[in-house]
Structures are given as C-alpha cells and as structure tokens.
C-alpha positions as CSV (number, residue, x, y, z in Angstrom):
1,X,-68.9,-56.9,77.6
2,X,-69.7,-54.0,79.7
3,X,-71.1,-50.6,79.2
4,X,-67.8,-48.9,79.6
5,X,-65.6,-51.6,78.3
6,X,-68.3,-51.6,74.9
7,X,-67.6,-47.7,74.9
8,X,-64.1,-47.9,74.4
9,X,-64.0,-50.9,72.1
10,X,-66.3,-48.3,69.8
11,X,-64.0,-45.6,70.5
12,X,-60.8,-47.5,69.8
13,X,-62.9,-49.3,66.4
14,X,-63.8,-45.6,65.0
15,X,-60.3,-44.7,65.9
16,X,-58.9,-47.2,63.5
17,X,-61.6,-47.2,60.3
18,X,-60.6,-43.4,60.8
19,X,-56.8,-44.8,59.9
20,X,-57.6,-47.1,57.5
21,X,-59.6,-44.6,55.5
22,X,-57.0,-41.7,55.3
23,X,-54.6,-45.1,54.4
24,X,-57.4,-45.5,51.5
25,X,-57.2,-41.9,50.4
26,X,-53.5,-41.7,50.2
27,X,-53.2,-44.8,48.3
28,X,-55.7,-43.5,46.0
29,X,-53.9,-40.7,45.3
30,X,-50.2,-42.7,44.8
31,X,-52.5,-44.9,41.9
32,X,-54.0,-42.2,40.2
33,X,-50.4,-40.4,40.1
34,X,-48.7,-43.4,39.1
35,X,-51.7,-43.4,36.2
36,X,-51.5,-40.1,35.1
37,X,-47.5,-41.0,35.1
38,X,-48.0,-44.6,32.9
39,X,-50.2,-42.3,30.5
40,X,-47.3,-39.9,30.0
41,X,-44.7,-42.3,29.8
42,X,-46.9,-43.9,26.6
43,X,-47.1,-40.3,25.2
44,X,-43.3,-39.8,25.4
45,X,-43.0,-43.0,24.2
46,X,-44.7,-42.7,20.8
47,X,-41.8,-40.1,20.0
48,X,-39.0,-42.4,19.8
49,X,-38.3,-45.9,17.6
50,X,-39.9,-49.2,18.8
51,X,-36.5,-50.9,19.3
52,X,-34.6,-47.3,20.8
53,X,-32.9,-47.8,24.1
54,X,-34.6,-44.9,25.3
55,X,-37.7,-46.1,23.7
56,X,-37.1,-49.9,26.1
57,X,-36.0,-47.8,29.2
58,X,-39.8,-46.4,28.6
59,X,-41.4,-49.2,28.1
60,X,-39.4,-50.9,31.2
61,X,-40.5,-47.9,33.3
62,X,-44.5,-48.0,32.0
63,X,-44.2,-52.1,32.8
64,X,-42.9,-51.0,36.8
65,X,-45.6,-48.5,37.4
66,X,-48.6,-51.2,35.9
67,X,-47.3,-53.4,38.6
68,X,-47.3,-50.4,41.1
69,X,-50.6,-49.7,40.2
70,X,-52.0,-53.7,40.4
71,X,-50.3,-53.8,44.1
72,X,-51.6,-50.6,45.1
73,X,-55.2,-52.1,43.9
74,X,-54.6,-55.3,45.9
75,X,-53.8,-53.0,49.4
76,X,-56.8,-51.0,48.7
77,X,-58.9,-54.2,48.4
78,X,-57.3,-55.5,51.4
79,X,-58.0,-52.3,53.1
80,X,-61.6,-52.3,52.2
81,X,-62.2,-55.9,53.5
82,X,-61.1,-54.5,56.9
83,X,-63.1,-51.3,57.0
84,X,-66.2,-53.7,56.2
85,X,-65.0,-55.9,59.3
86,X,-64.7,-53.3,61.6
87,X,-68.3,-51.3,60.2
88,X,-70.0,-55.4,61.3
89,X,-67.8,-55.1,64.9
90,X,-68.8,-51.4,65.6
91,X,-72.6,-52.5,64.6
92,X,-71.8,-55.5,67.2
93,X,-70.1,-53.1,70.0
94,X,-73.6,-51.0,69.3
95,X,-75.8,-53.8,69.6
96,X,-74.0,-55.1,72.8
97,X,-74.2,-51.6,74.2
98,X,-77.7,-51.1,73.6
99,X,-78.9,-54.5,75.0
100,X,-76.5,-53.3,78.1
101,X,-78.2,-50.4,78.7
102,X,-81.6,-51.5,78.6
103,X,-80.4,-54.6,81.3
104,X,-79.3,-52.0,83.0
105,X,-82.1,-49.2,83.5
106,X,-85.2,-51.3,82.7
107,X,-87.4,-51.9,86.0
108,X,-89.2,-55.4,86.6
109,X,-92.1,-54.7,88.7
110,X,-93.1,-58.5,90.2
C-alpha cells in the first residue's frame, strides 16, 4: 500500500471508529433510558394487585423494555468488536505507513 493510498485508508478508518462511537453513545443513552423507564414501571407497579389488568399491562411493558435493553447490549457488543477491529487496522495502516516512509527517504550509500 502506498503512502497516499495508506493516508486515506487512516483517514477513511478514523472517519468510521468516529461513527461507531457516537452509534455507542446514543445506544448508551436509549439503555439507560429504557432502565430508568423498567425501574419506574416496577415502582408503579407495586401500586396495583398482582393479578390487575393494569397491573399485567405493566408487567407486559417491564417484560418489552428487558428485551429492549438485552438487544441494545448485544449491538453495543457488536459495536465494540468493530471499534477493536478497526483500532488493529489503523495500527496496521500506521505500521505500513511508517515502514513506507522510511523505504522511501532512507539513503543506501554502497
């Protein structure tokens, strides 16, 4: 790979760990609203009886924001496994550059 090539290959690399890593924030944020929403939901919850259709409709709704929560865990794990791909290419695309550069501007005196 060449110097220029290797540049933009970084470029384009940082470019999308830069993506991924807002993607990580926001998802962050939907689990620890859908949390904070679960907790409330349990605390509402406590004010009815067990067997109460509002009591079930709670319960149903606590049930659905659990399994929000276990996907969003699983796309943030998923995401994570990428970022840690693209940190070992970027390393790579740095290591390539660097041996390029010295190819290039080293002098061999015979």
């Amino acid at each position: 790979m060449g110097l220029f090539v290797g540049q933009i290959r970084k470029n384009m690399l940082i470019q999308e760990k830069a993506k991924l890593e807002w993607l990580m924030l926001y998802i962050t944020q939907a689990k620890s609203i859908a949390t904070k929403s679960a907790m409330n939901l349990m605390q509402v919850g406590t004010d009815y009886e067990a067997d109460s259709k509002v009591a079930k409709k709670l319960q149903e709704r606590q049930y659905k924001l659990k399994v929000l929560e276990e996907k969003l865990d699983t796309q943030k794990n998923e995401i994570q496994e990428r970022l840690d791909s693209i940190s070992k290419e970027i390393e790579s695309v740095d290591s390539m550059i660097k041996a390029n550069i010295e190819s290039s501007f080293s002098y061999k005196v015979s």
